[in-house]
N, C-alpha and C positions, 0 to 999 in steps of 0.2 A: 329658692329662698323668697321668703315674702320681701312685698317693695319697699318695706320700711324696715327689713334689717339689713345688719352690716354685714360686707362679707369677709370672710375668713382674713386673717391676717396671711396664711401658709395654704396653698390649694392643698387639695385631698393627694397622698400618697398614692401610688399604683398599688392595686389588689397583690397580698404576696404569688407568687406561682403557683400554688398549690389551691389556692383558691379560684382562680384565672381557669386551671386543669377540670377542676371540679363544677364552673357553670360550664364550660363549655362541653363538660361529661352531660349536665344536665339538657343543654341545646340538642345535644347527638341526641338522647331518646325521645326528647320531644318532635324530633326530623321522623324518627322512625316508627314514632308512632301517630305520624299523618296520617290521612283516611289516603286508600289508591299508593302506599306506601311499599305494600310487597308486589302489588301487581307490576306498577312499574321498575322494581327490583327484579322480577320474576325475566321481564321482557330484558333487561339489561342483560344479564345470564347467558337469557338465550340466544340475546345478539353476540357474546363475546365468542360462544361455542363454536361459529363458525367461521372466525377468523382466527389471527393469530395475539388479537389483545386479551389482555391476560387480567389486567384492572383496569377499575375507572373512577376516577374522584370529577368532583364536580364544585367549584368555589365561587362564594359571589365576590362582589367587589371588596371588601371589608377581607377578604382573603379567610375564609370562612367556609370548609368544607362541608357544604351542605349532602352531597353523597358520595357515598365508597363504597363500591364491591367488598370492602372491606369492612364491615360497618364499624369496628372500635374506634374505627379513625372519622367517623363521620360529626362534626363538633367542634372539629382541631381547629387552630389558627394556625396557618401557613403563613400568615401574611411575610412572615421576611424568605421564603422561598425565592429565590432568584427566576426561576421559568415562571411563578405564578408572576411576579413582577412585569417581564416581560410580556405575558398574552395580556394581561391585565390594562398595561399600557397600549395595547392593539398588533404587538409583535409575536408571531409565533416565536417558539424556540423547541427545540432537542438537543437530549442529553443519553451518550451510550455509559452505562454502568456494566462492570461485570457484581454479580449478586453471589454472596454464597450461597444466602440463604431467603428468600422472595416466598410470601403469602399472596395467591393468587386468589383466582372463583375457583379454580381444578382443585386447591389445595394447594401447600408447601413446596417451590423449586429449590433443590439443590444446585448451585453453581452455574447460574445462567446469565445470558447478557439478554441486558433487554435494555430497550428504546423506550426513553419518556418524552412524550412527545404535546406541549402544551400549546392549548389553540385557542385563542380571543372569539367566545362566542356574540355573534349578535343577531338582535331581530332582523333587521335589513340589510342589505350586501354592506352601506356606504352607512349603516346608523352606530351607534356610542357600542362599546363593548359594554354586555349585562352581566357576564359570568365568562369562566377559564375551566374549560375542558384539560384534562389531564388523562394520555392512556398512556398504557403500559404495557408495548409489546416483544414479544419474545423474539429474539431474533438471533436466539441459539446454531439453529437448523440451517440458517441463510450465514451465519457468520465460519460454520463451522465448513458447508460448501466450499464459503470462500477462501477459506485460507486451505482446505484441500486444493481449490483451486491452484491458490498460488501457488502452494508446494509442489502439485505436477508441472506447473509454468516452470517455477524452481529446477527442478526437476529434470525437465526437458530441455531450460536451456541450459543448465549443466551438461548435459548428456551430447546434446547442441557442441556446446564450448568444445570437451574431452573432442568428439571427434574433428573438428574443426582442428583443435590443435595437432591431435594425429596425424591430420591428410599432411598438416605443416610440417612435421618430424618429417613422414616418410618423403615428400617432395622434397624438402632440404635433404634427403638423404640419396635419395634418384641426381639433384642439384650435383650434389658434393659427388654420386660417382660419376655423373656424365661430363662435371669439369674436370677429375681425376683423368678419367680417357681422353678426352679431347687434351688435354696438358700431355698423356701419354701419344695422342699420336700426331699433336704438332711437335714433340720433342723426338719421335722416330721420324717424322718428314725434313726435320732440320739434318738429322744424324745421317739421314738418306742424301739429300742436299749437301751433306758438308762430305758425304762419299763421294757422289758422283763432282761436285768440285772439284777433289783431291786428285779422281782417275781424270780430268779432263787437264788439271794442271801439269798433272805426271807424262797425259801422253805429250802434250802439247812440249814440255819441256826434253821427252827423247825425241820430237822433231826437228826442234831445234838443235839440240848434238848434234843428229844425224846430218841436220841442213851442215853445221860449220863443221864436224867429219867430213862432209863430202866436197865442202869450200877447202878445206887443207889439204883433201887429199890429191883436190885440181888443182890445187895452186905449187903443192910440189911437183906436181906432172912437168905442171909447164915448166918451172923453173929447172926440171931435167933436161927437156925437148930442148931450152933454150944452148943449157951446158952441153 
């Protein structure tokens, strides 16, 4: 405003959404129609080919997607993005999603998990963040490993457990018949004990008859010899 008018009673309104969508449609092809715009698109490609990231966005501070492997999205405002908040701030973050459906550089995934992974870009190890790296990588093949993994783990120490418990059945079962015999044959050593008891009480008792038999039958002797 010039210095000698007034200003507004009411500040300016925010631009409806649809207008907000459409400069920043406008910004996206003006990004992509930079000079060195496909070559360094071209180089992007051919770096993701040989790993496993799948996209790549690129924001400045303003939260302002300057590039995307994707390019409709190159223009957008992110800024209330939560990961771009935090690299933004100087904190990496990731986030694992499952997708049904993901536009990549290959083309369209069906049903995949992938890793977003946002990273505080700067000039110098220790200087200000200038921009927020954002990839996107697939981590189907490594997810799908691992939970094979665990399901043989799974697997195993079930199989584990089952015989573990068996050896316990049948040693309880060896238990239960070797205390049955040993109960069987301290109960024949008692039976045997309470026999040879019985015959040593039995002899021991016709000795004794036979000792007072043969006391009576000397003591009637004498008592004859005396008469």
């Amino acid at each position: 405003l010039p210095a000698d008018s007034a200003a507004p009673a009411h500040p300016p309104s925010a631009p409806p959404p649809s207008a907000r969508r459409a400069c920043f449609a406008e910004l996206g092809r003006s990004i992509t129609a930079l000079p060195g715009f496909q070559a360094l698109d071209a180089k992007a490609y051919a770096a993701m080919r040989t790993t496993t990231v799948i996209k790549i966005k690129v924001w400045d501070l303003r939260g302002i997607t300057v590039y995307s492997s994707e390019h409709a999205q190159i223009g957008e405002d992110a800024s209330r993005n939560e990961g771009w908040r935090h690299a933004s701030a100087g904190a990496p973050a990731s986030e694992l999603t499952h997708r049904v459906r993901f536009c990549s550089f290959a083309g369209v995934l069906e049903t995949s998990d992938l890793l977003s992974s946002y990273v505080p870009v700067r000039v110098e190890p220790r200087g200000p963040v200038v921009g927020v790296f954002e990839l996107y990588s697939d981590v189907t093949p490594f997810l799908e490993r691992s939970r094979a993994a665990a399901k043989a783990f799974a697997d195993s120490s079930a199989a584990n457990q089952a015989r573990v418990e068996q050896s316990a059945r049948d040693n309880q079962t060896r238990v239960d018949g070797n205390s049955r015999e040993f109960l069987s044959i301290v109960g024949g050593l008692l039976a045997l004990l309470y026999a040879v008891s019985w015959l040593i009480v039995r002899n021991g008792q016709r000795l004794l008859d036979r000792q007072q038999l043969a006391q009576a039958q000397a003591a009637e002797r004498e008592r004859q010899w005396h008469r």
